[in-house]
C-alpha positions in Angstrom: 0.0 0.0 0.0 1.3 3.4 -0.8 1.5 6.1 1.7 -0.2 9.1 0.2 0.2 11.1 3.4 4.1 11.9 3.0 5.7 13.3 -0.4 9.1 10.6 0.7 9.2 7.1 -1.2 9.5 4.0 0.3 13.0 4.1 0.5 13.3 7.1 2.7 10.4 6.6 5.1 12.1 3.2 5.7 15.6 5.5 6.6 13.3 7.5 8.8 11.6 4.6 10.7 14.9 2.9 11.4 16.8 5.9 12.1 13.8 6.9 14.8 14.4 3.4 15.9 17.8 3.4 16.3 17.4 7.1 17.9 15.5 6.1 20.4 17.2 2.9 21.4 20.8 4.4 21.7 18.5 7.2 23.9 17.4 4.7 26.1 20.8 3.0 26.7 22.4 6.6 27.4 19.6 7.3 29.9 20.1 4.1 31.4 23.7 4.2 31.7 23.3 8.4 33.2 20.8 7.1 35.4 23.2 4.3 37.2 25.9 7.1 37.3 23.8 9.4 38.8 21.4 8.1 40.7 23.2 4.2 41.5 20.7 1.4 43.0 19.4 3.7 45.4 15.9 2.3 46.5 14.3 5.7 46.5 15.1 8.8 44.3 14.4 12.3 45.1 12.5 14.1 43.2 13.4 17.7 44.2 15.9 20.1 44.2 19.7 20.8 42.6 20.4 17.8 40.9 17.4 15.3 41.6 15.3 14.0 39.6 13.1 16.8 38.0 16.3 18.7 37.6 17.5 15.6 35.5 15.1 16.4 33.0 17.0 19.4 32.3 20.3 18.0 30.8 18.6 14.7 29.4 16.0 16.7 27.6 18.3 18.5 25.9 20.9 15.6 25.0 18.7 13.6 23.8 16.6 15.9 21.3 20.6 17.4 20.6 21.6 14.5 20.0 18.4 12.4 18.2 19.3 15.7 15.8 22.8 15.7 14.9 23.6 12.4 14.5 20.9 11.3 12.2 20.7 14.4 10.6 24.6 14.2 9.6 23.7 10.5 8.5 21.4 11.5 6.3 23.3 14.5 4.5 25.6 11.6 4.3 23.2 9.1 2.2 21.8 12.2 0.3 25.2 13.0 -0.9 25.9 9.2 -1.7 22.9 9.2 -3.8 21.4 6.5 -1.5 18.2 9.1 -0.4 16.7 11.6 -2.5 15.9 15.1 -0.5 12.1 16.2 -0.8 11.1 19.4 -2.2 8.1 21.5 -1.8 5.6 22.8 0.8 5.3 20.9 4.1 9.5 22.1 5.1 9.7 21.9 8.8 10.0 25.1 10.2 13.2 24.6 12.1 16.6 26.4 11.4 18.7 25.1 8.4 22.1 25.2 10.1 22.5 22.0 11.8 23.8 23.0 15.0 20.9 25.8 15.5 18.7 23.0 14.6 20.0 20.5 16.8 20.3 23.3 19.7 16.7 24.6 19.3 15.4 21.4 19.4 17.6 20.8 22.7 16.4 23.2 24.3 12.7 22.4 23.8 13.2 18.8 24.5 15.0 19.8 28.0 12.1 23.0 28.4 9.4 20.6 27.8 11.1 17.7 29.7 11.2 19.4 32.6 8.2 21.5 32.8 6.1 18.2 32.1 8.0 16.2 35.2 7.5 19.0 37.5 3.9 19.3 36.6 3.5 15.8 36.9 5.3 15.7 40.1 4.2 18.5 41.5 0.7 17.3 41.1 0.7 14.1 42.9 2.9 15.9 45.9 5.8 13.0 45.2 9.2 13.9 47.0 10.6 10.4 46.5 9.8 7.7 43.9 11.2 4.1 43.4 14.0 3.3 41.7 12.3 1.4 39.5 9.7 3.5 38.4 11.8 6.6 38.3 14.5 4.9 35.6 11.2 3.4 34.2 9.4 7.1 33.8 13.1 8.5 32.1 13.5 5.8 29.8 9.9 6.5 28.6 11.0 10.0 28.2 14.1 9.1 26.5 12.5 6.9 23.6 9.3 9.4 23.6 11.7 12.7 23.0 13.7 10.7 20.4 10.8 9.3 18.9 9.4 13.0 18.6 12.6 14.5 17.6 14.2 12.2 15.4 11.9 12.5 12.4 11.3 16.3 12.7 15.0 17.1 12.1 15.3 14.1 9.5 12.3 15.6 7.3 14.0 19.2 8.1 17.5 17.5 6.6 16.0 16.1 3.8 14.7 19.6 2.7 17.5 20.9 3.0 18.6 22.7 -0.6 22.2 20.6 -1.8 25.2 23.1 -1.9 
């Protein structure tokens, strides 16, 4: 069945699923790895102030919308340039920066804005000053594959707009 929704072929919305995918995995495994860092086996987290867990949010928003940004983006410039994708031209361009870097930083800094305003409200709602351990790395791993999930293919469709040099 043809996709009529999206002007890509089937060839690049299968780059964009997998590279979601593959976002979003490598997301979770940095959050999981930041979270034993930071946080270790406690069996409680807390959940406010300098450098507990809604403050997290800050710094894992942003890397991972950073970072579910530059590297696939640069990946796909990559295949474009290899002749493996074809870019997309016409209405429907994203709306985000076409340098890169801005790109990847703007969407940073929404991920870790957005991130973080959603856990405090969240939080701050139910009254929670300490969660498990389980359900806390639970919750940011969520996030993580969420925010990539989100991110990932924004900055992908915004890359294959992009006008060759």
């Amino acid at each position: 069945m043809v996709n009529t929704r999206t002007p890509y072929s089937a060839k690049t919305a299968a780059h964009l699923r997998r590279e979601t995918a593959i976002s979003a995995g490598i997301n979770c495994v940095l959050t999981l790895m930041f979270f034993l860092v930071v946080v270790g086996v406690a069996p409680v987290v807390p959940v406010w102030g300098v450098g507990a867990y809604v403050f997290d949010f800050l710094p894992q928003g942003f890397m991972v919308a950073f970072m579910g940004t530059l590297v696939p983006s640069l990946l796909t410039r990559k295949a474009m340039r290899q002749g493996k994708l074809v870019g997309i031209k016409g209405p429907g361009r994203p709306w985000l920066p076409s340098l890169l870097v801005m790109r990847a930083v703007l969407l940073g800094l929404s991920g870790a804005a957005i991130g973080t305003a959603a856990a405090a409200a969240i939080l701050g709602a139910t009254g929670a000053t300490l969660l498990p351990w389980a359900l806390a790395l639970a919750a940011k791993l969520v996030f993580a594959a969420a925010l990539a999930g989100t991110v990932t293919p924004l900055a992908l469709r915004a890359t294959l707009a992009e006008v060759p040099a």
